[in-house]
C-alpha positions in Angstrom: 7.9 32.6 19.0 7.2 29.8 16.1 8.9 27.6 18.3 7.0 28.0 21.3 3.6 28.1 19.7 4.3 25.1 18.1 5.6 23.3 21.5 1.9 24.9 23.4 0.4 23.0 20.8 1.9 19.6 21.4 1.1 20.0 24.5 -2.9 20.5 23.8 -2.3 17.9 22.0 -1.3 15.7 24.7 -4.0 16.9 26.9 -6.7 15.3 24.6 -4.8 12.6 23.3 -6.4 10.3 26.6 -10.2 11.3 25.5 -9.8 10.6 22.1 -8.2 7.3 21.6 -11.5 5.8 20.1 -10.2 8.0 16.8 -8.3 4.9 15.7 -8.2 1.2 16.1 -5.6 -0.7 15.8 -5.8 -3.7 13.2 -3.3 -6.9 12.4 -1.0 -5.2 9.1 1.8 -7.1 7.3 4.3 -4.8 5.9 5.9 -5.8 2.9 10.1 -6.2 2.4 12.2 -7.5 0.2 11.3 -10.9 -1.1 12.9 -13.7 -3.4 10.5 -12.0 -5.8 10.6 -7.8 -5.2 12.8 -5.8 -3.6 12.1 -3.1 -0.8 12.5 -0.5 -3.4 10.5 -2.0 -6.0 7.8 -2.4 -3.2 7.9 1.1 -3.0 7.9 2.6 -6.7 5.3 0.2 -7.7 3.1 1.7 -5.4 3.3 5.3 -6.2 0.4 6.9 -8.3 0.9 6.5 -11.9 -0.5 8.0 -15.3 -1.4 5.6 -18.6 -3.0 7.0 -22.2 -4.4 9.9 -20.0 -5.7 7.7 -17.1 -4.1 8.2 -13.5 -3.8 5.1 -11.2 -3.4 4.9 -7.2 -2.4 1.8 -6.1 -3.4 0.6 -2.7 -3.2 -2.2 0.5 -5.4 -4.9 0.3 -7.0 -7.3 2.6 -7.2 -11.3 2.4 -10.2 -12.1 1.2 -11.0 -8.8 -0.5 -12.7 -9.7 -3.9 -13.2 -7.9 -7.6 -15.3 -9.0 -10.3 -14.9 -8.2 -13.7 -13.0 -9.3 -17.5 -9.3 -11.2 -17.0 -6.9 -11.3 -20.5 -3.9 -12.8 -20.8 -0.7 -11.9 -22.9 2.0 -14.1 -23.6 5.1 -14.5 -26.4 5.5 -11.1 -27.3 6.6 -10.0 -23.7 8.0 -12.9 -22.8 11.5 -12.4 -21.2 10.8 -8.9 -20.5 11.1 -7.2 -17.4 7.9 -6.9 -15.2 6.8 -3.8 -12.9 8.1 -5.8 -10.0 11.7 -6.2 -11.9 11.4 -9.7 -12.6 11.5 -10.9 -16.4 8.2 -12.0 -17.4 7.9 -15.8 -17.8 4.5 -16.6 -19.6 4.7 -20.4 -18.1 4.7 -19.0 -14.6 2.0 -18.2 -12.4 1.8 -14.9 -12.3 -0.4 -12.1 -13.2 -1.1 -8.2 -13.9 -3.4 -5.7 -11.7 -3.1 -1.7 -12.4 -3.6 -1.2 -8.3 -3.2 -3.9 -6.0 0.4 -4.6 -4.7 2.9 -6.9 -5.8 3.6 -10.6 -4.4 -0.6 -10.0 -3.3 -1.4 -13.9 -4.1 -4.7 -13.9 -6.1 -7.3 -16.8 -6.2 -8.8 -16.4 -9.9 -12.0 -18.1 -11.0 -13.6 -17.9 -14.5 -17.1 -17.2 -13.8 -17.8 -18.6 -17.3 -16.4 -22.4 -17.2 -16.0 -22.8 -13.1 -11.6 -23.0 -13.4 -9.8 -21.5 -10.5 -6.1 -21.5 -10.1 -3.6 -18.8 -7.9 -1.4 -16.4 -9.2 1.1 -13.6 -7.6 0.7 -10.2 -9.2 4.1 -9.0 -10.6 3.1 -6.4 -13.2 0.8 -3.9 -14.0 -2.2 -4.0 -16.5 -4.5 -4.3 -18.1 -5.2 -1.0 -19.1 -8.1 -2.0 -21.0 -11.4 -0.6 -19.9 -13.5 -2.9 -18.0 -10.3 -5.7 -17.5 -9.4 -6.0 -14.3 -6.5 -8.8 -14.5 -4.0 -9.8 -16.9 -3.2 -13.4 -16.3 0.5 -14.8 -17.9 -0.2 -17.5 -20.6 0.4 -20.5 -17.6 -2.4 -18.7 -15.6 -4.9 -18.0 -18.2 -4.3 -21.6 -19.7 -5.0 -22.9 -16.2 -8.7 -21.1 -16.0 -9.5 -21.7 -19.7 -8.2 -18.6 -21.5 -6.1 -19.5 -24.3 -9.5 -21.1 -25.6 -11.8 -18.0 -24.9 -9.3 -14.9 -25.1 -10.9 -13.4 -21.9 -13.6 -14.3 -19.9 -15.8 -13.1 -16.8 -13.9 -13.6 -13.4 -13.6 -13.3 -10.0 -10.4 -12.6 -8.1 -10.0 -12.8 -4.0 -6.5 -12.2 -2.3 -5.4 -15.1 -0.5 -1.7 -14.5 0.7 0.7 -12.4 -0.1 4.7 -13.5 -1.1 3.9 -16.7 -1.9 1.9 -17.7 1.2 -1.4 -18.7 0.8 -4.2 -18.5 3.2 -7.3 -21.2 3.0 -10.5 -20.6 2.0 -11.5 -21.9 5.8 -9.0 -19.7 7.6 -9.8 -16.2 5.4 -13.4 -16.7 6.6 -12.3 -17.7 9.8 -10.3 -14.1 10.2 -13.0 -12.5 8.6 -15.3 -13.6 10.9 -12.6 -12.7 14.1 -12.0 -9.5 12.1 -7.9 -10.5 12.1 -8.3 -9.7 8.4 -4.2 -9.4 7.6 -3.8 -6.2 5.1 -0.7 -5.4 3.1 0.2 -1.8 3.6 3.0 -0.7 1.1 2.3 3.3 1.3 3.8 5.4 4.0 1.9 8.0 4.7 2.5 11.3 7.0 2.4 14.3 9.0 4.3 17.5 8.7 4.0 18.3 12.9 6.8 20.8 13.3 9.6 22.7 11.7 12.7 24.1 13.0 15.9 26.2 12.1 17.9 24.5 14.9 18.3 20.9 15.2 18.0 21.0 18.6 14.9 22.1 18.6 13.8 19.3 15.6 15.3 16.7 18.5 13.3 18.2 21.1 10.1 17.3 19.6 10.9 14.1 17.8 11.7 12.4 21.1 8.3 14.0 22.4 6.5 12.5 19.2 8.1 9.2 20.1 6.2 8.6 23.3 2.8 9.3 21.9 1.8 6.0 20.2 4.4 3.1 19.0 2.6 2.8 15.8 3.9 6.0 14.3 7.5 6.9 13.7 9.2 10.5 14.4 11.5 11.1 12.0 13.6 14.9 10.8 14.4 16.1 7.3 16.9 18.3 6.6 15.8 21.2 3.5 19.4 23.0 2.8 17.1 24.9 -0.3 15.3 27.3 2.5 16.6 30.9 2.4 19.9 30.0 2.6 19.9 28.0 5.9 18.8 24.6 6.6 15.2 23.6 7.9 14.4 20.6 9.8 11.3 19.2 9.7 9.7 16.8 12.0 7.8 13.8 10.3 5.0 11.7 12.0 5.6 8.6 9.5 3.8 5.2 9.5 -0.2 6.0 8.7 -1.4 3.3 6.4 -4.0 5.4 4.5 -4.4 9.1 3.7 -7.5 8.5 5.5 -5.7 7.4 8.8 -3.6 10.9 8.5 -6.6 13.0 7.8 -8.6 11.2 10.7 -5.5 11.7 12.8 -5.0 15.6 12.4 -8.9 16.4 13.0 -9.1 14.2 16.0 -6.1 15.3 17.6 -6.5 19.6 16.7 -3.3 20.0 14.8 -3.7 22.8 13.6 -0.6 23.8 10.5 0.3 20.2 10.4 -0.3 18.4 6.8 -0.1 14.9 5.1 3.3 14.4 3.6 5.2 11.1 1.8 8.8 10.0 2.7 
């Protein structure tokens, strides 16, 4: 009877699914992998939500040309050689830098507000979890803006690239403008949309799921821990945001289905 409910459903579902496609836009996204710098896992564990001296942090996608103002430090020596969020070993005569919630590999344009220096550094680690800092440069970076006179200093930071690629100032406006803005999206949000104690049935309704729209992914999990016998859940995977998920259940009626994580 679950079973059957749940299929009348997805079929409600499809009904509305042709008047209601102004719910979401679709928008140019660059997915992160593995890189000569972080590694697909790495990607992923550096963007979970994390908890320092009492303080809980969500990292996030960005967009080129997405901007924060704010205090940059830099640390050097003492960590030198050590290993980095991104699982590199920290070398202070690199360009590289720290941010508590943008991705790693985002490239970051820095300017000290204070002297006029800029220079561009990839994010590899995360910090500073001072109040009011909003960048921890390595010892190259900060020399390169003016901070190993002046400790720390008022900045500006805009995303330019991410892995190494840089975008110009020209062509960031220029996308902007086009609204071809290219995000990184590390998180992969999605929805709980059916549940099953046959696998059959889990099959059934992934391969419905997989005709709706290309930009989401059916996938089933097996739970062995369920009253003795395994439960297969059907996954909508690939939502960006929580936002996108949330927007997606309410415009679609889906009623029982929730936001999960893989």
């Amino acid at each position: 009877m679950k079973e059957l409910k749940i299929i009348l459903s997805f079929f409600v579902f499809l009904a509305t699914l042709s008047v209601m496609t102004g719910c979401s836009q679709k928008e140019g996204v660059y997915k992160p992998k593995a890189s000569k710098y972080t590694s697909a896992a790495r990607h992923k564990w550096t963007m979970k939500e994390y908890c320092v001296l009492g303080k809980t942090y969500k990292p996030t996608y960005v967009s080129v040309g997405q901007r924060m103002a704010g205090i940059a430090s830099w640390y050097g020596p003492d960590f030198h050689g050590k290993m980095t969020s991104n699982g590199e070993a920290y070398n202070m005569h690199g360009l590289t830098a720290a941010h508590k919630t943008w991705p790693m590999d985002t490239m970051v344009k820095i300017k000290n507000l204070q002297n006029g220096k800029s220079t561009i550094a990839r994010i590899n680690d995360r910090g500073p979890f001072v109040q009011g800092r909003i960048i921890d440069c390595s010892y190259a970076t900060g020399k390169a803006i003016g901070l190993d006179r002046m400790g720390i200093a008022k900045v500006n930071i805009k995303v330019v690239g991410f892995a190494g690629e840089v975008q110009s100032d020209a062509m960031i406006a220029r996308n902007i403008r086009e609204h071809k803005e290219t995000r990184v999206v590390i998180t992969d949000f999605g929805i709980q949309v059916g549940a099953f104690r046959r696998f059959e049935g889990a099959q059934i309704y992934k391969k419905q799921y997989a005709r709706l729209d290309k930009r989401y992914s059916p996938i089933i999990k097996r739970f062995d821990d369920v009253e003795g016998a395994p439960l297969y859940r059907v996954w909508l995977m690939g939502f960006k945001t929580e936002e996108e998920a949330k927007d997606f259940i309410l415009c679609h009626g889906l009623e029982g289905a929730f936001i999960v994580r893989n």
